[in-house]
Backbone as CSV, one residue per row, in Angstrom:
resi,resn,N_x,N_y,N_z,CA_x,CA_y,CA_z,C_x,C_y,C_z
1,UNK,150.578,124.418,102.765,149.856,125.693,102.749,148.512,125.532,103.450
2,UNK,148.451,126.776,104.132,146.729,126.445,105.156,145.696,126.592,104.010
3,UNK,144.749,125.870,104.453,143.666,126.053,103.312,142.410,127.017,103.664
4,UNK,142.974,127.791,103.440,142.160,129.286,104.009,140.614,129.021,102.591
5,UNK,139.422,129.139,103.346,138.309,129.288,102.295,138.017,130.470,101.568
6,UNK,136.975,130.633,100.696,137.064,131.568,100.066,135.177,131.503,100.249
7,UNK,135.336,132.735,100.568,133.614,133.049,101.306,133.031,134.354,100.343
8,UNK,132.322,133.568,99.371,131.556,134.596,98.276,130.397,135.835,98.780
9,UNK,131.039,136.642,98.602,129.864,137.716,99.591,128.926,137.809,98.825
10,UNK,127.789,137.981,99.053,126.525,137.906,98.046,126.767,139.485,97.107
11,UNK,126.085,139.215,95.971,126.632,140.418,95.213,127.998,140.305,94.286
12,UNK,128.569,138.479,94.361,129.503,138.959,94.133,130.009,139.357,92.525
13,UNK,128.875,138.941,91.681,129.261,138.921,90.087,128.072,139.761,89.725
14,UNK,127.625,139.695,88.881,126.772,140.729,87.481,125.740,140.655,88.591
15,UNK,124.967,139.691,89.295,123.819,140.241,89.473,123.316,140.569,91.132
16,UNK,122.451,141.158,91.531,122.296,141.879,92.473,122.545,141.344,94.071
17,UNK,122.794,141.896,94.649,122.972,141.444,96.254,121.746,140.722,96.473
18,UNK,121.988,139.274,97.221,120.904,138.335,97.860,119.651,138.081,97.009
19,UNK,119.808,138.400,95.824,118.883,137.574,94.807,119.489,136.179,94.535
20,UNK,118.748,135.111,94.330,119.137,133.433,93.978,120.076,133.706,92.725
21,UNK,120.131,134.401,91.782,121.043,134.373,90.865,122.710,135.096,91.124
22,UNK,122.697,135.933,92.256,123.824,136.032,92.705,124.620,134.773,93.771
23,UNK,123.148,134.292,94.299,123.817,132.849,95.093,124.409,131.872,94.035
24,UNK,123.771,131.510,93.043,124.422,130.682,92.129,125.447,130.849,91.719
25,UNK,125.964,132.298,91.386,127.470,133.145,90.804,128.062,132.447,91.922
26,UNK,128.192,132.951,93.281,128.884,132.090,94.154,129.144,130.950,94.132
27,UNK,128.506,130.446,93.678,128.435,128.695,93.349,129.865,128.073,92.329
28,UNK,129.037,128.824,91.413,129.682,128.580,89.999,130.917,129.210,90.529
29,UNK,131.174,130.066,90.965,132.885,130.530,91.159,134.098,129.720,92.045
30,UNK,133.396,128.602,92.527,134.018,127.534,93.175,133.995,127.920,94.683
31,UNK,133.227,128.862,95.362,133.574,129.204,96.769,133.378,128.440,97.676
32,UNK,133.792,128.240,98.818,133.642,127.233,100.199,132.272,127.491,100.944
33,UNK,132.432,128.930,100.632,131.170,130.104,101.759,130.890,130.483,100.499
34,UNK,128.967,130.648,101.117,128.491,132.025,100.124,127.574,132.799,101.428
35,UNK,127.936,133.737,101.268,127.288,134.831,102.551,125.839,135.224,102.111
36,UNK,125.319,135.521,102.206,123.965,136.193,102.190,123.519,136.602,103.536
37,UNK,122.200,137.631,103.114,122.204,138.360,104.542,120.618,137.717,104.943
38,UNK,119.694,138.542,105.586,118.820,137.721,106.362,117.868,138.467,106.817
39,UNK,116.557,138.598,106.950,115.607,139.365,107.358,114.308,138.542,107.602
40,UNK,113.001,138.891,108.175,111.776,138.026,108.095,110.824,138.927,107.671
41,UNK,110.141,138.420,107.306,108.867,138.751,106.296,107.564,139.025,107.740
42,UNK,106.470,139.937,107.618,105.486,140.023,108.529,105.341,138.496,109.349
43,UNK,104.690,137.736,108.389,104.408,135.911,108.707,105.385,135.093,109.013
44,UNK,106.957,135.877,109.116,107.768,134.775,109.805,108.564,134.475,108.663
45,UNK,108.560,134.630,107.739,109.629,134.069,106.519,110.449,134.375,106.495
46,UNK,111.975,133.622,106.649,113.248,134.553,106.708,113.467,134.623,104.701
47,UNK,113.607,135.582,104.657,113.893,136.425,103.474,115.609,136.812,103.161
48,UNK,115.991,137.027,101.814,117.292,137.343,101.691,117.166,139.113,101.920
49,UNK,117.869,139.734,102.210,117.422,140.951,102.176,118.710,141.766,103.206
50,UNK,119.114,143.030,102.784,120.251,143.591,103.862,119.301,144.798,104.466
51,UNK,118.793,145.402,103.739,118.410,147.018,104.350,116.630,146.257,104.856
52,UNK,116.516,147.451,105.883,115.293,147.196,106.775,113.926,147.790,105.836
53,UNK,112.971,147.724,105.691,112.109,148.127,104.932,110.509,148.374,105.853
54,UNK,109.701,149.363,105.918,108.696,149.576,106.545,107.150,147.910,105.992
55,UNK,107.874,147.740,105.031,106.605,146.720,104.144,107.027,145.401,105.129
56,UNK,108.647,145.221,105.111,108.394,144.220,106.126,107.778,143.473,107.293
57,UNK,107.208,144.832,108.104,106.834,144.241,108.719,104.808,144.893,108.804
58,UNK,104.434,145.098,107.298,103.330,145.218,107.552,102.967,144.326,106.038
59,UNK,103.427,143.448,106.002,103.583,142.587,104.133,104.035,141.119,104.339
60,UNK,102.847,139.956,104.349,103.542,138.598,103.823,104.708,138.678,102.958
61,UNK,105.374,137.163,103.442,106.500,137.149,102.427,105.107,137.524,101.076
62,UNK,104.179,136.529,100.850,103.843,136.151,99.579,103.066,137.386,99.416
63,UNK,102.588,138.800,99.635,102.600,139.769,99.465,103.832,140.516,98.945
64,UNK,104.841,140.344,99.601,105.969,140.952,99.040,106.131,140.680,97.758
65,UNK,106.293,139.561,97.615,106.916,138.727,96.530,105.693,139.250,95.528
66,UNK,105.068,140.047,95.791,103.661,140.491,94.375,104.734,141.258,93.491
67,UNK,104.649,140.694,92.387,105.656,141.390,91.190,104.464,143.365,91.276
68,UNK,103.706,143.403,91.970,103.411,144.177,91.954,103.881,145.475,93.297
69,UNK,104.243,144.490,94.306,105.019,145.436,95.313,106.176,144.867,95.797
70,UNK,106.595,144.038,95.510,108.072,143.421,95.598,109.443,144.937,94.981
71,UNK,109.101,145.458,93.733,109.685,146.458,93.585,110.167,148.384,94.558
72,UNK,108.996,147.964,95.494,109.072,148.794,96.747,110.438,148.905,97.359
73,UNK,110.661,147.244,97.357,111.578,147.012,98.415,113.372,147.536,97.958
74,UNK,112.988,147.938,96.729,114.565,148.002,95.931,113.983,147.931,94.154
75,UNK,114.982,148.816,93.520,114.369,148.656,92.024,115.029,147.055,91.543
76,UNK,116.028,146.682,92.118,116.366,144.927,91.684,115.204,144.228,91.449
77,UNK,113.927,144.468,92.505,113.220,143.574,92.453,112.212,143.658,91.099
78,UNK,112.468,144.661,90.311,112.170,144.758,89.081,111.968,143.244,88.339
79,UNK,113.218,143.011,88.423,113.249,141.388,87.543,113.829,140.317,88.313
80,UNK,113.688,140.582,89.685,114.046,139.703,90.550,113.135,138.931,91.337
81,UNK,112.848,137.770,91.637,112.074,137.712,93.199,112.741,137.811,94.127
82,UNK,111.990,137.970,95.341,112.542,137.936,96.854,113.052,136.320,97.151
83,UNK,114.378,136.232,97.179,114.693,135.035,97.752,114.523,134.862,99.123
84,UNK,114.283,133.324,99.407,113.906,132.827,100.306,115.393,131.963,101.449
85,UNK,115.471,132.206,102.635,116.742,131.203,103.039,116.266,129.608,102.893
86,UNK,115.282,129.271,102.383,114.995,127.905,102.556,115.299,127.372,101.078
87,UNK,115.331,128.595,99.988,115.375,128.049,98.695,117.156,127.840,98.795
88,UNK,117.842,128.384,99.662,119.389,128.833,99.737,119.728,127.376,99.823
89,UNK,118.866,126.887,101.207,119.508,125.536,101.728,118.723,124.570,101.079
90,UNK,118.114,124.917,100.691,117.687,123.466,99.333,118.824,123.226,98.730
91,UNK,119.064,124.410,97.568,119.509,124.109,96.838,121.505,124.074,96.914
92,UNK,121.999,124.165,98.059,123.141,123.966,98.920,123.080,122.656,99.368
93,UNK,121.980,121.961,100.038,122.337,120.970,100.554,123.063,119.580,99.997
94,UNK,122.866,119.366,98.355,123.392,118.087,97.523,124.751,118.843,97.606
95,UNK,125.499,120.213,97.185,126.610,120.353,97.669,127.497,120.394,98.834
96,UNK,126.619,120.263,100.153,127.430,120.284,100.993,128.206,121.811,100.918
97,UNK,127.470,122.756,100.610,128.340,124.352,100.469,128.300,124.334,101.857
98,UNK,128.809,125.143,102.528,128.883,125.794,103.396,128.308,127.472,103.509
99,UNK,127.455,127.776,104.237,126.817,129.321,104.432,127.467,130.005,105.416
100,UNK,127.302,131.429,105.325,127.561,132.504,106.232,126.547,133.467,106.108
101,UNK,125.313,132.600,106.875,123.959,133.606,107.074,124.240,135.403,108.168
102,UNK,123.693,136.258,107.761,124.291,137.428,107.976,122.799,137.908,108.562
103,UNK,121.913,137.451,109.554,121.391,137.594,110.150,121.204,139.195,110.935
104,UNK,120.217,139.904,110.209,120.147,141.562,110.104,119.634,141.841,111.707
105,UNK,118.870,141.072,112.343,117.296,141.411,113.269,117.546,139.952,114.067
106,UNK,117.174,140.312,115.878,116.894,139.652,116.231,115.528,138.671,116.283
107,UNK,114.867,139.536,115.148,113.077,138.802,115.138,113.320,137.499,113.906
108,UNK,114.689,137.640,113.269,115.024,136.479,111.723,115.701,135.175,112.981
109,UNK,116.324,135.891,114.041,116.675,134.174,114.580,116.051,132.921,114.417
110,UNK,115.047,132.766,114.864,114.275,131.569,115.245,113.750,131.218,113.934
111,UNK,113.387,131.915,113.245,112.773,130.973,111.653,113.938,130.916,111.233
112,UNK,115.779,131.372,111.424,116.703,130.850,110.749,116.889,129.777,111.173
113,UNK,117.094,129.700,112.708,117.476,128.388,113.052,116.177,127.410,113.292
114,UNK,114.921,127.434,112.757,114.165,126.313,112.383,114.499,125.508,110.891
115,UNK,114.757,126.605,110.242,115.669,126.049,108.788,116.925,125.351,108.846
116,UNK,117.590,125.768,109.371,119.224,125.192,109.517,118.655,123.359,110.116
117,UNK,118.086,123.728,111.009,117.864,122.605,111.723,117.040,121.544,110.864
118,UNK,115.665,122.170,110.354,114.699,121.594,109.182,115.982,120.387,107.938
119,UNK,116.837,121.638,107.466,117.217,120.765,106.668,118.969,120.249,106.966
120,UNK,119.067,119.427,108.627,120.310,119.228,108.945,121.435,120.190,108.935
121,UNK,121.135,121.508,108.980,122.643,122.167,108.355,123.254,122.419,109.241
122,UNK,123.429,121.970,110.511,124.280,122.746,111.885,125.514,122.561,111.524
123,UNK,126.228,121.819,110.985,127.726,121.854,110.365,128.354,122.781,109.671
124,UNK,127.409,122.515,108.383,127.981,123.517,107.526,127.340,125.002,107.392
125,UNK,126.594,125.539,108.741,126.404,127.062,108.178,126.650,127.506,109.750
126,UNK,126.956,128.575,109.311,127.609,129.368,110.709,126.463,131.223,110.357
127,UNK,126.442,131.537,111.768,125.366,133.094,111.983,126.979,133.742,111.726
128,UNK,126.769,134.836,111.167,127.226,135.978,111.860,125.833,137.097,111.416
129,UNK,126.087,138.304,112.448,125.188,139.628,112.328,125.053,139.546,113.798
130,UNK,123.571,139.137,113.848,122.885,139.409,115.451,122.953,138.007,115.807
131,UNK,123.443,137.824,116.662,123.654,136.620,117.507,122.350,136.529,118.846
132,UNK,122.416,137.384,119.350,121.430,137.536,120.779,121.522,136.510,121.610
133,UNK,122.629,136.074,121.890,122.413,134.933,122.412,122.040,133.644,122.247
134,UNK,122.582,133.369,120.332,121.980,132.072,119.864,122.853,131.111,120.424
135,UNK,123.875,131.294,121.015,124.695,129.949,121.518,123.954,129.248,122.972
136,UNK,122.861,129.955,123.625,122.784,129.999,124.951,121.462,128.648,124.575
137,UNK,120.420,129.644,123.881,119.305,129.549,123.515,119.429,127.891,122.011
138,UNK,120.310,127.817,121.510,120.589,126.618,120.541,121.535,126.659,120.175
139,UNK,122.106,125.454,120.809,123.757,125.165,121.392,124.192,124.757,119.989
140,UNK,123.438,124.196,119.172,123.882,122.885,117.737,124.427,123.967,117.416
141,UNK,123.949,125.343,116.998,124.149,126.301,115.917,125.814,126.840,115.948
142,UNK,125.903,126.869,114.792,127.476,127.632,115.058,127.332,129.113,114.492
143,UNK,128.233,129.873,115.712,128.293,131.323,115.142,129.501,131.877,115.424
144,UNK,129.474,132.555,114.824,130.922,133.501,114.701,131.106,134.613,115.684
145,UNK,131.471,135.135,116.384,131.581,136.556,117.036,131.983,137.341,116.189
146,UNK,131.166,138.800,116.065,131.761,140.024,115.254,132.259,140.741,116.073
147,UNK,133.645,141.042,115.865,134.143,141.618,116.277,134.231,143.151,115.828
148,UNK,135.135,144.028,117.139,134.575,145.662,116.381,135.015,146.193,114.911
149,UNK,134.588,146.846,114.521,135.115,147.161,112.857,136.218,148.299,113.247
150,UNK,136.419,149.044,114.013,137.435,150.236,113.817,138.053,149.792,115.768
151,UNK,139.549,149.841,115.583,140.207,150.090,116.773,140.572,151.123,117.137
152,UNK,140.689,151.618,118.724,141.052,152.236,119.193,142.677,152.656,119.204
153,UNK,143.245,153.849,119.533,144.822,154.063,119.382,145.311,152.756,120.537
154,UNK,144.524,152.791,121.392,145.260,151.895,122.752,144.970,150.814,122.414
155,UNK,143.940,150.059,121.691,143.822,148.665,121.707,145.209,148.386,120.443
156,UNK,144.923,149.236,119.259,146.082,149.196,118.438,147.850,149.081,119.013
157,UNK,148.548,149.551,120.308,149.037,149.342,121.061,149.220,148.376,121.636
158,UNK,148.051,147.954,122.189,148.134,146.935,123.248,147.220,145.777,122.440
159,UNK,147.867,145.112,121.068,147.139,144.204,120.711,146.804,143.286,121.020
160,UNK,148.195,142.665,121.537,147.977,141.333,121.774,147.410,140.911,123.457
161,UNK,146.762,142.262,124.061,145.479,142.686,124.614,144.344,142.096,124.490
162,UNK,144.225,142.874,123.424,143.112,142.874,122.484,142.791,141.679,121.934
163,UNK,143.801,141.065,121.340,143.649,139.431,120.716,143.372,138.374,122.212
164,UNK,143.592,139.001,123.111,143.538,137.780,124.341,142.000,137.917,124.720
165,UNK,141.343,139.477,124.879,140.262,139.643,125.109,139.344,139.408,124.318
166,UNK,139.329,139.480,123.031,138.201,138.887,122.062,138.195,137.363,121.965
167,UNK,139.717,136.823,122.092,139.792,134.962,122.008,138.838,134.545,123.602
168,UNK,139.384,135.313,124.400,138.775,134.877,125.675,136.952,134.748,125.666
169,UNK,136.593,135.800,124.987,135.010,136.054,125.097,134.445,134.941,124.415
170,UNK,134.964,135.026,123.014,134.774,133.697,122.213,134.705,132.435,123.119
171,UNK,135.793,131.996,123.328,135.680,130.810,123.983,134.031,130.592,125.019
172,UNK,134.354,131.819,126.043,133.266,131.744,126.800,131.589,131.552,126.440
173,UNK,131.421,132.234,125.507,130.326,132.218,124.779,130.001,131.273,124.215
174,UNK,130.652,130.600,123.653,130.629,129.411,122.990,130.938,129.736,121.515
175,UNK,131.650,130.609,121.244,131.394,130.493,119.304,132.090,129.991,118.466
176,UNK,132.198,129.980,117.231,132.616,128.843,116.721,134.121,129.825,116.759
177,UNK,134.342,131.364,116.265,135.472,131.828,115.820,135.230,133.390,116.076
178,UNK,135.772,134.269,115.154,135.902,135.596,114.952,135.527,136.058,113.721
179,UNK,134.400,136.860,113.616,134.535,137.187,111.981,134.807,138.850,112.135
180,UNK,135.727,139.265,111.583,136.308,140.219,111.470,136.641,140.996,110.417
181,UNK,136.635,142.365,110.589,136.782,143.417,109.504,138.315,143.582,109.090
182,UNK,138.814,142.928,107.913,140.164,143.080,107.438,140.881,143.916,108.211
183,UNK,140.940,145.051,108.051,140.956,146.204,108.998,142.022,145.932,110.467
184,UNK,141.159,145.501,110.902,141.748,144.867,112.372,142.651,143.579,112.646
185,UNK,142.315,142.953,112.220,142.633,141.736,111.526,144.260,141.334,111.280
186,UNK,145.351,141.287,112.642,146.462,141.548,112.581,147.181,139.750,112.977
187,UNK,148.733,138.971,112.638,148.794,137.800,113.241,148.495,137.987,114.322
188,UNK,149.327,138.924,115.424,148.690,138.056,116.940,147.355,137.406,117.428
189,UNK,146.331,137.505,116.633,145.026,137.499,116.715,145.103,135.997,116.319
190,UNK,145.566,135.426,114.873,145.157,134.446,114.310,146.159,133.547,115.368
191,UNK,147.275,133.971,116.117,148.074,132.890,116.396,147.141,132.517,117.485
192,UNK,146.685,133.511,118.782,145.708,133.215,119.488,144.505,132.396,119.571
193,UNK,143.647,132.356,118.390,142.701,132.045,117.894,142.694,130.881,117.586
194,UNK,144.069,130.134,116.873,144.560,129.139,116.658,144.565,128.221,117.985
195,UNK,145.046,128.921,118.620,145.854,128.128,120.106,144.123,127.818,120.868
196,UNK,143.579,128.609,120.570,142.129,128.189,121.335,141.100,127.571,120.482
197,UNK,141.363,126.831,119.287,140.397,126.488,118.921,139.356,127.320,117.718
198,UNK,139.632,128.367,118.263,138.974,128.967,117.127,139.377,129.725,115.689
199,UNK,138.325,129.890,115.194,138.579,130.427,113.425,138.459,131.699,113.580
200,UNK,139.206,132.313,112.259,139.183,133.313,112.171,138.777,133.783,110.563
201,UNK,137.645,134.202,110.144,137.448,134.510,109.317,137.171,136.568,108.848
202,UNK,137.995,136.894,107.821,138.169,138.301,107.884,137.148,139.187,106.535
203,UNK,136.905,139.722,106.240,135.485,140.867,105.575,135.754,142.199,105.403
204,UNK,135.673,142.922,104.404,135.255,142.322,102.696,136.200,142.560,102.130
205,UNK,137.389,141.405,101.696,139.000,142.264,101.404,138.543,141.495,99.661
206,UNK,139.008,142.668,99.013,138.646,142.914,97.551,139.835,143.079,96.379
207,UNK,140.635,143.322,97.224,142.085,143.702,96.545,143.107,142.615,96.735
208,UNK,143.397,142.714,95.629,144.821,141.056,95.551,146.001,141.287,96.872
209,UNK,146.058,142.732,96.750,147.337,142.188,97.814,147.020,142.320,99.252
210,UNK,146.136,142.293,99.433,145.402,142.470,100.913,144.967,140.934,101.204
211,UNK,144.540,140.343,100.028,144.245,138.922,99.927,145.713,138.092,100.487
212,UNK,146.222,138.538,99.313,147.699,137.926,99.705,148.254,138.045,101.488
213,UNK,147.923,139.148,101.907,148.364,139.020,103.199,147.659,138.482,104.398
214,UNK,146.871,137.672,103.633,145.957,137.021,104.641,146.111,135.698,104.655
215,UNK,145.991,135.268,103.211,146.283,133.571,102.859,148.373,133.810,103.609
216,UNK,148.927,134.758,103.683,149.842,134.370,104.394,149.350,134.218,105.713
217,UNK,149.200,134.499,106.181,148.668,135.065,107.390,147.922,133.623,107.897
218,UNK,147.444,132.873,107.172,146.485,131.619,107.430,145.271,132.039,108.019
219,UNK,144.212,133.074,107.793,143.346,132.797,107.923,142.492,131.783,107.880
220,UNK,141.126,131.667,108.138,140.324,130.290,107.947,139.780,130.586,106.780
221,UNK,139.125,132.044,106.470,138.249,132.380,105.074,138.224,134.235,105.479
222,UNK,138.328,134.126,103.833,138.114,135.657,103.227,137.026,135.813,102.522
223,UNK,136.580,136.578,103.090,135.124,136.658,102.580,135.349,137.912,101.557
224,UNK,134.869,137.983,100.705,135.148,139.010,98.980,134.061,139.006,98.239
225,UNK,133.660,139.909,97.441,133.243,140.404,96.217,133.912,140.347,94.992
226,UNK,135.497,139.542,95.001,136.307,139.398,93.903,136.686,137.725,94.349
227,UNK,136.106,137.043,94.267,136.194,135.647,94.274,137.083,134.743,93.156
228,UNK,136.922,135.396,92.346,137.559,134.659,91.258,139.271,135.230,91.238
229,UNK,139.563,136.464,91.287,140.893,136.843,91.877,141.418,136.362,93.148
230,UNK,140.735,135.636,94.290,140.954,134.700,95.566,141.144,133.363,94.642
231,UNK,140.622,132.897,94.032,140.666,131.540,93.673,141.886,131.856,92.939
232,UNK,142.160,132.185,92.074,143.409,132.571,91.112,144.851,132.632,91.771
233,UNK,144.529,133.488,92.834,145.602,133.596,94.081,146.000,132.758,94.881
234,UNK,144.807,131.941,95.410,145.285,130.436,96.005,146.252,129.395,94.749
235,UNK,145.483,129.537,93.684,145.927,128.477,92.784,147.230,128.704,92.178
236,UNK,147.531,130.361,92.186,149.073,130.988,92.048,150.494,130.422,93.100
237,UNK,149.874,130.637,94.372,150.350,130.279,95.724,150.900,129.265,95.832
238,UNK,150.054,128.019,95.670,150.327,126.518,95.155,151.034,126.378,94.581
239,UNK,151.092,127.228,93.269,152.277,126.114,91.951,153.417,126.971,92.374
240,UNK,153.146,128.203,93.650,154.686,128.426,93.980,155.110,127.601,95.071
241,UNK,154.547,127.181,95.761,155.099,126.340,97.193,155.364,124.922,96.266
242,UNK,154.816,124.776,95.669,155.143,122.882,94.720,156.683,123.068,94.057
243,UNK,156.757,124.351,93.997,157.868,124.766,93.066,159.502,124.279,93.998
């Protein structure tokens, strides 16, 4: 059986999107990947964070982080702090986790990849979001290509088109794979993808049997908000193929 990963989308248990206590849920749920997303602070701090905020870019991280205007940014931050990507890869690095930084803004590149680099991580963490050209500009880094979220009637037609033209770009670019919206996300793609080297990882499939048709399918990783129903499903899978 392929050993397709299981990529914890931030958010994925009780507590809030890209706060440190939802990174840990990921943790604790046994995942390969934990996704989180990515933003910078006025002074350069890459920050956990998905939606764009006006304070960002007129607010230190360590302004933000004032239990007194940190709550601006979202009512989470009520009883939350603003996580940091450096507290991510601290506390990742004795595991050897693997990341899927989700990089919002081309202004979060360069303090991401001073971190990745700071604390060795070019292996185990891969960009997806805004790329801008990080393969050109810092070759170590690995990133994913996003591919489009909704197809056309003709590309739907002419898939295996479509699977030649996105494997092709990949390659050229340099990226590590495909990260892709379930959605689209059909075999001719993975057999392609395969044949060139690259991964294919698919987003945000939540439902068991959509799961199921992917771990057939051999993806590389499913990235979810139901992690513990992925783990359950792999471990189902198993004691049927042993069988």
């Amino acid at each position: 059986m392929h050993n397709t990963m299981i990529a914890a989308h931030t958010g994925c248990g009780i507590y809030p999107d890209n706060t440190m206590a939802s990174f840990d849920e990921g943790i604790q749920f046994g995942a390969d990947i934990v996704e989180v997303d990515v933003r910078v602070s006025k002074d350069g701090k890459a920050i956990l964070l998905h939606d764009d905020s006006p304070y960002l870019h007129t607010c230190t991280y360590e302004q933000l982080n004032n239990p007194a205007i940190r709550p601006l940014l979202g009512p989470v931050y009520n009883d939350h702090e603003i996580a940091t990507l450096e507290q991510v890869l601290q506390e990742s690095v004795t595991l050897g986790l693997k990341l899927n930084v989700d990089i919002k803004t081309a202004d979060a590149i360069d303090a991401t990849v001073r971190l990745i680099r700071q604390f060795e991580a070019q292996k185990r963490v891969f960009i997806t979001g805004c790329s801008d050209n990080i393969m050109v500009r810092y070759p170590d880094i690995q990133v994913m290509l996003n591919t489009p979220d909704d197809l056309s009637m003709e590309q739907m037609e002419r898939y295996g088109d479509f699977a030649e033209v996105l494997c092709s770009e990949a390659m050229q670019g340099g990226y590590a794979g495909l990260n892709m919206n379930g959605f689209t996300c059909l075999p001719p793609i993975v057999s392609r993808a395969r044949a060139a080297g690259l991964m294919v990882w698919v987003y945000t499939v939540n439902f068991r049997s959509a799961m199921e048709w992917f771990l057939k399918m051999e993806v590389d990783a499913i990235t979810t908000r139901e992690p513990k129903i992925l783990m359950q499903l792999k471990n189902d899978l198993k004691k049927y193929i042993k069988r």
